[in-house]
PyMOL Python script that loads the backbone (N, CA, C, O; Angstrom):
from pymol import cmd

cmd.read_pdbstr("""\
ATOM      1  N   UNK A   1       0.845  -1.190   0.000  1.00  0.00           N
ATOM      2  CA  UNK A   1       0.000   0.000   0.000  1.00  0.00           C
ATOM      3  C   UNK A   1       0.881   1.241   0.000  1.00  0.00           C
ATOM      4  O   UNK A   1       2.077   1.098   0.255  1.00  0.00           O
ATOM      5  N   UNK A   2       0.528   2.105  -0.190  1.00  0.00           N
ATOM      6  CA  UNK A   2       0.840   3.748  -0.764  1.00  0.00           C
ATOM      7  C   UNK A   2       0.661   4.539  -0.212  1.00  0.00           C
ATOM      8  O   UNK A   2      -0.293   4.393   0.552  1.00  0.00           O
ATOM      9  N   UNK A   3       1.334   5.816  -0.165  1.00  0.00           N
ATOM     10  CA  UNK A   3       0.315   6.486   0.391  1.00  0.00           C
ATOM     11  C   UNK A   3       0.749   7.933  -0.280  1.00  0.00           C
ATOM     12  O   UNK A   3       1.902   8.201  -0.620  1.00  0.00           O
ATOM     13  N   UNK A   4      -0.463   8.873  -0.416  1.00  0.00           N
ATOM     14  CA  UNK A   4      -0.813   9.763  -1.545  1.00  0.00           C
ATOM     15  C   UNK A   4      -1.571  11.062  -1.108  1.00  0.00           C
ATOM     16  O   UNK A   4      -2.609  10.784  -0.507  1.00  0.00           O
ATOM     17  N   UNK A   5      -1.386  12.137  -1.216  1.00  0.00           N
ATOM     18  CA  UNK A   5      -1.463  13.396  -0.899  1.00  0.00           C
ATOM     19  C   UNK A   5      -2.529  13.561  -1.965  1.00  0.00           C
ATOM     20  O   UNK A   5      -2.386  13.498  -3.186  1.00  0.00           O
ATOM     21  N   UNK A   6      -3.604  13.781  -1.272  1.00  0.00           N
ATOM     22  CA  UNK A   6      -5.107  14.822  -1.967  1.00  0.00           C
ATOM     23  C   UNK A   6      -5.488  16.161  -1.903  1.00  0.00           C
ATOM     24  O   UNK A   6      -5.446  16.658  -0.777  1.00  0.00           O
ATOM     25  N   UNK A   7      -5.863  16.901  -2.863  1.00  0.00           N
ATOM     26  CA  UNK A   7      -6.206  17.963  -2.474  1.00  0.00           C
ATOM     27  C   UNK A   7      -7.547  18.215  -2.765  1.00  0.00           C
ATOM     28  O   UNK A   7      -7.867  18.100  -3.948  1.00  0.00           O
ATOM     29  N   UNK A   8      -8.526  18.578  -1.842  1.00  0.00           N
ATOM     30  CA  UNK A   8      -9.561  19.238  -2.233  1.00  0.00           C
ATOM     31  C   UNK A   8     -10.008  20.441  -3.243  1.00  0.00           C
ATOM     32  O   UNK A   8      -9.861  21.608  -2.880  1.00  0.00           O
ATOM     33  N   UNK A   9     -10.824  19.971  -5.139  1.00  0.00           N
ATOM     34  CA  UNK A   9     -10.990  21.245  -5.623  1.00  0.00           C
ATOM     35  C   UNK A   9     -11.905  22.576  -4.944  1.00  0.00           C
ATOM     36  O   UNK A   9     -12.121  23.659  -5.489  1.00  0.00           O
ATOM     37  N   UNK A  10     -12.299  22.176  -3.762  1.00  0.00           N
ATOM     38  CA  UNK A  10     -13.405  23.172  -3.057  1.00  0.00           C
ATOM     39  C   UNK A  10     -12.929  23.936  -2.028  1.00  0.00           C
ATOM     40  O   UNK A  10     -12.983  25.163  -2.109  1.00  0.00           O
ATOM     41  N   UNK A  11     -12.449  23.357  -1.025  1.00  0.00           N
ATOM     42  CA  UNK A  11     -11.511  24.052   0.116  1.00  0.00           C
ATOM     43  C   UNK A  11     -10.518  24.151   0.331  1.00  0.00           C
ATOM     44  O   UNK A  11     -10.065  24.871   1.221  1.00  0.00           O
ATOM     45  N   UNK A  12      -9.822  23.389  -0.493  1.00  0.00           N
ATOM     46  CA  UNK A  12      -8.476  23.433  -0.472  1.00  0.00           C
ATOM     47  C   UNK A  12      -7.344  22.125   0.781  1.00  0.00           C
ATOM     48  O   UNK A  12      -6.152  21.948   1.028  1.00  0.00           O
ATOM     49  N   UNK A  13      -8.013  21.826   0.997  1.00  0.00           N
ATOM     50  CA  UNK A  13      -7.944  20.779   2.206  1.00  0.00           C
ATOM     51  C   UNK A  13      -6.759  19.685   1.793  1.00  0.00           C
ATOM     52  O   UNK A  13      -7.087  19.080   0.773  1.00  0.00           O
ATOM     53  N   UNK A  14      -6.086  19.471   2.068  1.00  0.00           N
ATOM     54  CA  UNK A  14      -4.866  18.895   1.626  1.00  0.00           C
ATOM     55  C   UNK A  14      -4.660  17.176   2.476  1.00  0.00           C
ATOM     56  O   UNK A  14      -4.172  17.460   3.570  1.00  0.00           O
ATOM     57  N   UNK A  15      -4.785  16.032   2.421  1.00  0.00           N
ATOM     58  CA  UNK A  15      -5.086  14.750   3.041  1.00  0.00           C
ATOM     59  C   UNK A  15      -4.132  13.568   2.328  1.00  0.00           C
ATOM     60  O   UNK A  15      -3.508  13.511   1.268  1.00  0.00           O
ATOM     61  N   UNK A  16      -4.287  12.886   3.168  1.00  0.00           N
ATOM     62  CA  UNK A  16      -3.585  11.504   2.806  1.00  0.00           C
ATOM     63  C   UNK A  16      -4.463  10.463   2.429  1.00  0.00           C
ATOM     64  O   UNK A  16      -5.609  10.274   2.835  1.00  0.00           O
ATOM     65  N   UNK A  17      -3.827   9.826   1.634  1.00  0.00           N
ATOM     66  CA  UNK A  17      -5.314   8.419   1.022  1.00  0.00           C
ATOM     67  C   UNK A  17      -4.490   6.930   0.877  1.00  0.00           C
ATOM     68  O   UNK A  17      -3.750   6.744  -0.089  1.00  0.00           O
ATOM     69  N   UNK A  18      -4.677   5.925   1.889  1.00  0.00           N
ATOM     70  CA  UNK A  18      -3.697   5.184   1.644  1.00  0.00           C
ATOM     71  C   UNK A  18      -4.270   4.064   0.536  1.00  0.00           C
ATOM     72  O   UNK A  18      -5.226   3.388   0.916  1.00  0.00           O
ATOM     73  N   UNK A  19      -3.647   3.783  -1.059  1.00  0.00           N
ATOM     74  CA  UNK A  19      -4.253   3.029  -1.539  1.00  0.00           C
ATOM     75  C   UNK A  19      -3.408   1.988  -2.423  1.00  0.00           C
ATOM     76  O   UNK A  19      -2.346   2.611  -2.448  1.00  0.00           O
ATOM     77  N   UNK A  20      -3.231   1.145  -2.960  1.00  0.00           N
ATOM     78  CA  UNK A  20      -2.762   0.049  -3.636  1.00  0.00           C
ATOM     79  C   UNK A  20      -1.929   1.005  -4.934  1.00  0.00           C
ATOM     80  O   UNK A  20      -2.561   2.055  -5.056  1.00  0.00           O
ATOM     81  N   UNK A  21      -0.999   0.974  -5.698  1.00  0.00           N
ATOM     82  CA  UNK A  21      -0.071   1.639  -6.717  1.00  0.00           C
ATOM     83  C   UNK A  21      -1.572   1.003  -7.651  1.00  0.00           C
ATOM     84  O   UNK A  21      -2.601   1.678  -7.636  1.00  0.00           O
ATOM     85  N   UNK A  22      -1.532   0.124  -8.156  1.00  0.00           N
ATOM     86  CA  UNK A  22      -2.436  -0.327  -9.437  1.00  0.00           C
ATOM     87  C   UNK A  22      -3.963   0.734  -9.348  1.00  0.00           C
ATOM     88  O   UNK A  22      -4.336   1.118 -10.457  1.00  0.00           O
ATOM     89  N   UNK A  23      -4.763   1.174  -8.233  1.00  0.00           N
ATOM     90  CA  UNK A  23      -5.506   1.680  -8.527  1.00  0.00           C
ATOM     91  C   UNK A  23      -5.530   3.065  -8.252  1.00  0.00           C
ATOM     92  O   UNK A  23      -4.594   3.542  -7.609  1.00  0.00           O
ATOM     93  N   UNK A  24      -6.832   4.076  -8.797  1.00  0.00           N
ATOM     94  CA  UNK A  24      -6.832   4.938  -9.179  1.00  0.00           C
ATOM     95  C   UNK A  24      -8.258   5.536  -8.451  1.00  0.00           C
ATOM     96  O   UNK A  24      -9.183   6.096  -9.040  1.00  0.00           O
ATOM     97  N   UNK A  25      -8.181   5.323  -7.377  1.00  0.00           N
ATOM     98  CA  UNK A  25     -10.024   5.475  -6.721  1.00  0.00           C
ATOM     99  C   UNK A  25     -10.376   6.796  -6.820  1.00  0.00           C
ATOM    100  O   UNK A  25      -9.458   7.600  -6.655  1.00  0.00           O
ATOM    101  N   UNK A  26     -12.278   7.540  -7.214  1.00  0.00           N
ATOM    102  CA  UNK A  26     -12.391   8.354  -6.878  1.00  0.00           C
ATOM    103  C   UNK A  26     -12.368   8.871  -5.149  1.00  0.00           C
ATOM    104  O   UNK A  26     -13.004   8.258  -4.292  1.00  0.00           O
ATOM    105  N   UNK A  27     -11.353  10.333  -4.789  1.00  0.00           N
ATOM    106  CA  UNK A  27     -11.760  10.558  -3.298  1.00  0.00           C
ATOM    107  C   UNK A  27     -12.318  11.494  -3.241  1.00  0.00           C
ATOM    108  O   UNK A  27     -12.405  12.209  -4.239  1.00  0.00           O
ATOM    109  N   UNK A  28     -12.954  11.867  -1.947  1.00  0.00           N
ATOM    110  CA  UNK A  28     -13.519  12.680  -1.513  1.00  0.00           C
ATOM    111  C   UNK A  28     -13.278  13.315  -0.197  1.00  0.00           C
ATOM    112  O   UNK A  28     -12.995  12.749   0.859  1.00  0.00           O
ATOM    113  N   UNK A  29     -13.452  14.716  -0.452  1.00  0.00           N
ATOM    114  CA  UNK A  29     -12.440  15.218   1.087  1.00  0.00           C
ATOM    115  C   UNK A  29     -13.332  14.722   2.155  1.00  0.00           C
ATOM    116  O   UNK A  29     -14.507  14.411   1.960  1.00  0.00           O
ATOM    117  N   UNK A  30     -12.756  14.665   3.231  1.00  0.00           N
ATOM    118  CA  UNK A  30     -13.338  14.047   4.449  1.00  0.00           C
ATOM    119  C   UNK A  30     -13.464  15.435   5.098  1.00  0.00           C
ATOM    120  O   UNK A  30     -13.589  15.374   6.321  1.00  0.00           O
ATOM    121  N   UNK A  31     -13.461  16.649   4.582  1.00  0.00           N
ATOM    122  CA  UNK A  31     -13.988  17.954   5.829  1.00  0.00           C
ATOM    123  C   UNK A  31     -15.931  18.669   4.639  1.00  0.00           C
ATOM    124  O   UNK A  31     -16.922  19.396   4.710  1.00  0.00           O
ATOM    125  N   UNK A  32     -15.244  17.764   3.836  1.00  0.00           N
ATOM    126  CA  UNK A  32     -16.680  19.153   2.588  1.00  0.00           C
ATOM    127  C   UNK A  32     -17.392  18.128   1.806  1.00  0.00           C
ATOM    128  O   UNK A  32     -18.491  18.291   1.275  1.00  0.00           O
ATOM    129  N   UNK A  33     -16.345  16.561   1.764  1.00  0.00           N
ATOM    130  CA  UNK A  33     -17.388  15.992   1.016  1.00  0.00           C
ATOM    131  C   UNK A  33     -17.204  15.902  -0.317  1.00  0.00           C
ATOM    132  O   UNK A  33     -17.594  14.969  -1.019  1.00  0.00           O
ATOM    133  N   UNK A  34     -16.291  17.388  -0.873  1.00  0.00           N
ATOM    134  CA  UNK A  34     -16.443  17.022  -2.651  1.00  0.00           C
ATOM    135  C   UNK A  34     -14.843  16.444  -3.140  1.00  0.00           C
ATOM    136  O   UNK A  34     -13.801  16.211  -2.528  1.00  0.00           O
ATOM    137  N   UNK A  35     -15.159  16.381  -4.194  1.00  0.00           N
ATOM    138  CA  UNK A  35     -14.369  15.540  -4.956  1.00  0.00           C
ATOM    139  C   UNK A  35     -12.911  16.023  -4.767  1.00  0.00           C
ATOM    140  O   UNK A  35     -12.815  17.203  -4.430  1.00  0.00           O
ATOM    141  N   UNK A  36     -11.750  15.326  -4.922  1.00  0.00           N
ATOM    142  CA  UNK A  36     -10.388  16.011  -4.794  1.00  0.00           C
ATOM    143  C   UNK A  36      -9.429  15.277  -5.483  1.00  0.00           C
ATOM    144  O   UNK A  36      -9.778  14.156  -5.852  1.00  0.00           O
ATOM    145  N   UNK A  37      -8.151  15.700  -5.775  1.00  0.00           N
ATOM    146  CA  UNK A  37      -7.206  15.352  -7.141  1.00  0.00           C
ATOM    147  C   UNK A  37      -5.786  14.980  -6.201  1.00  0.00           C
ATOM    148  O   UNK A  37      -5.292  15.511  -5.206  1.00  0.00           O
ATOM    149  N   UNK A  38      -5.480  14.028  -6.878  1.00  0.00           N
ATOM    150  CA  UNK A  38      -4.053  13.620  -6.078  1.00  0.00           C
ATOM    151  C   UNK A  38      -3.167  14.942  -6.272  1.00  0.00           C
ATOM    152  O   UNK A  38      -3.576  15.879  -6.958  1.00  0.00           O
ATOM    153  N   UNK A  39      -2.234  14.953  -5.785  1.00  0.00           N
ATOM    154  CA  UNK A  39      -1.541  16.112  -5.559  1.00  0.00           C
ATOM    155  C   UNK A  39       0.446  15.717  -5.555  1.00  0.00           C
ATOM    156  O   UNK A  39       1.170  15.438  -4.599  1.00  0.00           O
ATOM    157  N   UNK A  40       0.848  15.892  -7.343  1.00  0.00           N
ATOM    158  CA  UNK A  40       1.891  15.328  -7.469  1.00  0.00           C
ATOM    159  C   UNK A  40       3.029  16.622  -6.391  1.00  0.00           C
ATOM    160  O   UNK A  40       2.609  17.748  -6.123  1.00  0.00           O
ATOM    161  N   UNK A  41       4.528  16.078  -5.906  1.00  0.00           N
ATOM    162  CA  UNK A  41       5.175  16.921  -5.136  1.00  0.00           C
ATOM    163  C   UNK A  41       6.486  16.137  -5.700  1.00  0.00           C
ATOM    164  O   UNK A  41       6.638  15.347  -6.632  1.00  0.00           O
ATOM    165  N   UNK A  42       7.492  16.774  -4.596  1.00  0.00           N
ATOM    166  CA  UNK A  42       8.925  16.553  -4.342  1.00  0.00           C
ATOM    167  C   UNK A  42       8.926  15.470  -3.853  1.00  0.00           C
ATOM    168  O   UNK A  42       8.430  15.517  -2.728  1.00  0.00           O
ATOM    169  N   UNK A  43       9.419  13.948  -4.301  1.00  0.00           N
ATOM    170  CA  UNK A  43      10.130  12.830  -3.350  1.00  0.00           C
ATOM    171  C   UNK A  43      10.526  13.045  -2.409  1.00  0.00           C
ATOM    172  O   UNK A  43      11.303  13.999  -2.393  1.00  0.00           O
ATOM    173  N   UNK A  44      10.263  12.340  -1.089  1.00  0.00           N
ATOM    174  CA  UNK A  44      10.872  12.617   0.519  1.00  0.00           C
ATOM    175  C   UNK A  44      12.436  11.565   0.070  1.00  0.00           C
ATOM    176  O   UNK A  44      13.129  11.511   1.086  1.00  0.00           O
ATOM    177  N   UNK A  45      12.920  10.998  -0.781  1.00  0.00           N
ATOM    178  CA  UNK A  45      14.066  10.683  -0.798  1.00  0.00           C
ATOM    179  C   UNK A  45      15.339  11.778  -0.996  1.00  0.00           C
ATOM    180  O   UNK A  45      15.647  12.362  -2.034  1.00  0.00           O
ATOM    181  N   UNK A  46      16.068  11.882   0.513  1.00  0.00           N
ATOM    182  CA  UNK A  46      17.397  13.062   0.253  1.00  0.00           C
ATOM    183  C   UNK A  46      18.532  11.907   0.474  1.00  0.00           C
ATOM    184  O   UNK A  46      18.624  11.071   1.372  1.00  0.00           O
ATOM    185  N   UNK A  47      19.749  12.271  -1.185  1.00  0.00           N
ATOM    186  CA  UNK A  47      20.938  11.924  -1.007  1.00  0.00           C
ATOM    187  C   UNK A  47      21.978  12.360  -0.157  1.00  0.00           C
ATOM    188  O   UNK A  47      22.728  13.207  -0.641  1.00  0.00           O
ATOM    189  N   UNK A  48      22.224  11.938   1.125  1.00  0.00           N
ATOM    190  CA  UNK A  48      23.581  13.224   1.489  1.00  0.00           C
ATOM    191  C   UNK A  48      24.352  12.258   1.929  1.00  0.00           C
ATOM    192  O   UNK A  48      24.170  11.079   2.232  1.00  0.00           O
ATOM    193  N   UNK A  49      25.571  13.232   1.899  1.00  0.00           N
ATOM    194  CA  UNK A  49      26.934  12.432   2.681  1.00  0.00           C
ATOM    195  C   UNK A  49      27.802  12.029   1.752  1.00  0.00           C
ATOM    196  O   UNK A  49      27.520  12.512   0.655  1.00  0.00           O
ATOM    197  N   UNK A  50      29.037  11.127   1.740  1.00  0.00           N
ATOM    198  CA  UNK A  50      30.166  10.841   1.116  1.00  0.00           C
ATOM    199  C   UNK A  50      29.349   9.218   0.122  1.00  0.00           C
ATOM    200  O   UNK A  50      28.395   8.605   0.602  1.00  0.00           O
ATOM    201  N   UNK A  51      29.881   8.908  -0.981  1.00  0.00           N
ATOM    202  CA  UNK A  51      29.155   7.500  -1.518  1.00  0.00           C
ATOM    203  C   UNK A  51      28.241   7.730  -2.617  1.00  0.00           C
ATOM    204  O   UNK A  51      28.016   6.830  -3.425  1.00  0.00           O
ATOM    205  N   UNK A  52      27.640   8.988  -2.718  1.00  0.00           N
ATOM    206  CA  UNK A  52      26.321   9.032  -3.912  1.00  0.00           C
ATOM    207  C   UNK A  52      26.685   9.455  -4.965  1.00  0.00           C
ATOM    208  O   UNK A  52      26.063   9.070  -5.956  1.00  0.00           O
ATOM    209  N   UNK A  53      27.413  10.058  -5.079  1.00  0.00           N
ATOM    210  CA  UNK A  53      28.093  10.944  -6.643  1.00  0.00           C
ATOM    211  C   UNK A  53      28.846  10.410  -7.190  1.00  0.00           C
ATOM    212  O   UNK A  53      29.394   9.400  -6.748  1.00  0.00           O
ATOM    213  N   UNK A  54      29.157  11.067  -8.606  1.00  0.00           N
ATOM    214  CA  UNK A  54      29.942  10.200  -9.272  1.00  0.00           C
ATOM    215  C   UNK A  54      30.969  10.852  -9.028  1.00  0.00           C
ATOM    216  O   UNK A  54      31.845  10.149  -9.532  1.00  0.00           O
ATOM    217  N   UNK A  55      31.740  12.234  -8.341  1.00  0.00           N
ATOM    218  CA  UNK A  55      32.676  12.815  -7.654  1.00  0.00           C
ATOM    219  C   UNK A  55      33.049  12.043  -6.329  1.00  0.00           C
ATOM    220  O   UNK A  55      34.229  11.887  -6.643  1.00  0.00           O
ATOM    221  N   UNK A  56      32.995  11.667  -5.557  1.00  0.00           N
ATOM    222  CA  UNK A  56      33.110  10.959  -4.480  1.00  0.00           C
ATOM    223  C   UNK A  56      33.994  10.247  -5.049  1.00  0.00           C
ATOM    224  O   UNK A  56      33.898   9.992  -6.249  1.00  0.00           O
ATOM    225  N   UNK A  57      34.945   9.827  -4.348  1.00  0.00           N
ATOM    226  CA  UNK A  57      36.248   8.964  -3.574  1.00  0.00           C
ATOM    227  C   UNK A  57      35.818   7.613  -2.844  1.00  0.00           C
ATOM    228  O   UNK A  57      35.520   7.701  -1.653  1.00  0.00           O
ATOM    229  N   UNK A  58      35.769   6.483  -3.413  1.00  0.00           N
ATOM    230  CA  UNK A  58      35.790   4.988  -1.999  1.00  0.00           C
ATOM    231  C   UNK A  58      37.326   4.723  -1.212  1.00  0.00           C
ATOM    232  O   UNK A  58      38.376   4.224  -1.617  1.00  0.00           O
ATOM    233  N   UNK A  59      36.875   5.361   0.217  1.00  0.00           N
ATOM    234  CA  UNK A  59      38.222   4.763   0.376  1.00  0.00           C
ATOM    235  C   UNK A  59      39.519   6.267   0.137  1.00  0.00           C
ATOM    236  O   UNK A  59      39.467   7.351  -0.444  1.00  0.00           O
ATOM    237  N   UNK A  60      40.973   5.250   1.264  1.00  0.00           N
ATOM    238  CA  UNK A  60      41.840   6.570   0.940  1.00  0.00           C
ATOM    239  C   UNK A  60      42.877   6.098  -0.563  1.00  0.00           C
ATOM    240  O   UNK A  60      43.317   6.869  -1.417  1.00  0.00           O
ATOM    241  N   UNK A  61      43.046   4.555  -0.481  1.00  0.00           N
ATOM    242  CA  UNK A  61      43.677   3.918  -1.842  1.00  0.00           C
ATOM    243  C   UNK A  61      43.453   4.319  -3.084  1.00  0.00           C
ATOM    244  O   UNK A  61      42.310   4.746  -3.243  1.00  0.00           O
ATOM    245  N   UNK A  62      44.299   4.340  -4.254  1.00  0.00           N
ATOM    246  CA  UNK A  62      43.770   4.101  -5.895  1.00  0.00           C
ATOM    247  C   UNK A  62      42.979   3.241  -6.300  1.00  0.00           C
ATOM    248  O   UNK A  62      42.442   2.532  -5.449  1.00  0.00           O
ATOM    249  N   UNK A  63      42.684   3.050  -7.629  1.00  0.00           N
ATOM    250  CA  UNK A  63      41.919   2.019  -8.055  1.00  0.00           C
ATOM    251  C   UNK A  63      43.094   1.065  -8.658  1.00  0.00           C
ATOM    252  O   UNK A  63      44.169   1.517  -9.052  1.00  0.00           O
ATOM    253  N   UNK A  64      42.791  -0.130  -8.675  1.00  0.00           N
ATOM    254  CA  UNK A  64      43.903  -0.957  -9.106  1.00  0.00           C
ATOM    255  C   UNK A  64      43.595  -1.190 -10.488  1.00  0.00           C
ATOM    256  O   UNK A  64      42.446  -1.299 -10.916  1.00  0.00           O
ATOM    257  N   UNK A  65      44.567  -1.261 -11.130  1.00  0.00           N
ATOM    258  CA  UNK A  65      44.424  -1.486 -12.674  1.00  0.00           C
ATOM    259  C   UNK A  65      44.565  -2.485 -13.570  1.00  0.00           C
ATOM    260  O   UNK A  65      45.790  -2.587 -13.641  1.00  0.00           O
ATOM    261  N   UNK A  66      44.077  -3.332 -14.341  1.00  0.00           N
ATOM    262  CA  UNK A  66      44.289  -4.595 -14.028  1.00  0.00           C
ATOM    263  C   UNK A  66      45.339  -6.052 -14.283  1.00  0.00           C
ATOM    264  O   UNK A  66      45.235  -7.278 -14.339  1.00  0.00           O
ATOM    265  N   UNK A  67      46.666  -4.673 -14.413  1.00  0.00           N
ATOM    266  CA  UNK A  67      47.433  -5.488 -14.390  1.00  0.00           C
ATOM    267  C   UNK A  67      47.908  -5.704 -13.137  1.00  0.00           C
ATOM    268  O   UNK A  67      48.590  -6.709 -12.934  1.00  0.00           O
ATOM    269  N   UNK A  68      47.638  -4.839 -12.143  1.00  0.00           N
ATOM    270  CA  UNK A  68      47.996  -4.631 -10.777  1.00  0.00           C
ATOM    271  C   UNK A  68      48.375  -3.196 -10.506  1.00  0.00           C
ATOM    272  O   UNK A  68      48.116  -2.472 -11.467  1.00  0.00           O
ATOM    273  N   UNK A  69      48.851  -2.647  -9.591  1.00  0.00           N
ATOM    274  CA  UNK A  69      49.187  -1.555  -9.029  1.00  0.00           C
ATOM    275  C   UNK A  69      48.384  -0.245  -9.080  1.00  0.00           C
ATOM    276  O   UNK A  69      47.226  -0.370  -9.480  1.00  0.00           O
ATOM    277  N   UNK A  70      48.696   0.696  -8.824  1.00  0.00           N
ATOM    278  CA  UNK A  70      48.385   2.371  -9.272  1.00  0.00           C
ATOM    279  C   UNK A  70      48.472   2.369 -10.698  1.00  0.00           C
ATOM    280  O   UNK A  70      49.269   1.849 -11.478  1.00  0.00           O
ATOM    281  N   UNK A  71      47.133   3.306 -10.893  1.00  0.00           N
ATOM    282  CA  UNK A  71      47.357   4.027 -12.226  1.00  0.00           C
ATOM    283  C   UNK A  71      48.691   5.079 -12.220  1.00  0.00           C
ATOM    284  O   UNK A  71      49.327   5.398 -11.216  1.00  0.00           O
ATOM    285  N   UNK A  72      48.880   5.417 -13.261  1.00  0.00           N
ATOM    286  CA  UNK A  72      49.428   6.476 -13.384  1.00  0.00           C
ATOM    287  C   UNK A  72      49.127   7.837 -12.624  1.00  0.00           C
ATOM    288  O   UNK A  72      47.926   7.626 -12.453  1.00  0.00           O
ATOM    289  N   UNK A  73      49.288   8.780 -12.183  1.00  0.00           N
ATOM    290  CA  UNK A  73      49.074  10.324 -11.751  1.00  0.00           C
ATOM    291  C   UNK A  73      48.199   9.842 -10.758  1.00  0.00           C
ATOM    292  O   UNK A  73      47.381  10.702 -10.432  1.00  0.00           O
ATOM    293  N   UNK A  74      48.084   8.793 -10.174  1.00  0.00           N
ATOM    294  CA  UNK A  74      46.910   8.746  -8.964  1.00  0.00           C
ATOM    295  C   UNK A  74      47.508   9.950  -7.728  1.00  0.00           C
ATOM    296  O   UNK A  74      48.630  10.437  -7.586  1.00  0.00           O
ATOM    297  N   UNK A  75      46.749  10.072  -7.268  1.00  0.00           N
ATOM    298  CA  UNK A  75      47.450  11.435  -6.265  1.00  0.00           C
ATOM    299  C   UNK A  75      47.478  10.426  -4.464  1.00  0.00           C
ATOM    300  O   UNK A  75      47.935  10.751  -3.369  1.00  0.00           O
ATOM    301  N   UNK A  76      46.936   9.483  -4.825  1.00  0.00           N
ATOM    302  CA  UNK A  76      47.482   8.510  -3.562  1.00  0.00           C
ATOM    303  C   UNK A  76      48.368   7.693  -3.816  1.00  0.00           C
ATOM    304  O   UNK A  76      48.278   6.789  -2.985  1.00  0.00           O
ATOM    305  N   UNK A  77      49.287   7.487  -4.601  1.00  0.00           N
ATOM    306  CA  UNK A  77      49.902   6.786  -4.501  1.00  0.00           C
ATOM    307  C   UNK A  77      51.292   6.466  -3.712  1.00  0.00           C
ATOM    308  O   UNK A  77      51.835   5.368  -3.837  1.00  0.00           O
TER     309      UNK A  77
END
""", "prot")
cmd.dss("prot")
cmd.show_as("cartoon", "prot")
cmd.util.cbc("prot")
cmd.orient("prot")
């Protein structure tokens, strides 16, 4: 189950509707009664910290290359 932000076209009333991804139910605000429209937003998923980018560093080592050792110009080496 899901869960999905409504907005009322009448009052403006803003609600949660918990329902299955596959369906598409008509709702209705629970303060007026009339009809109301899901309400697309911002993902609550935040990236932070060291690991997510393609800038980020694993580790204080080089990457090994595959004949073995340091690349060339690695700055840890």
């Amino acid at each position: 189950m899901a869960r999905y932000d409504y907005k009322c076209t009448s009052c403006e009333t803003v609600f949660e509707v918990e329902h299955p991804m596959s369906e598409h139910p008509e709702v209705s605000c629970p303060a007026c009664g009339e009809p109301a429209e899901r309400v697309f937003g911002a993902n609550g998923i935040v990236f932070s910290g060291s690991g997510f980018y393609n800038t980020d560093q694993r580790g204080g080592g080089c990457a090994e290359a595959a004949g073995g050792g340091c690349c060339e110009g690695c700055p840890n080496a």
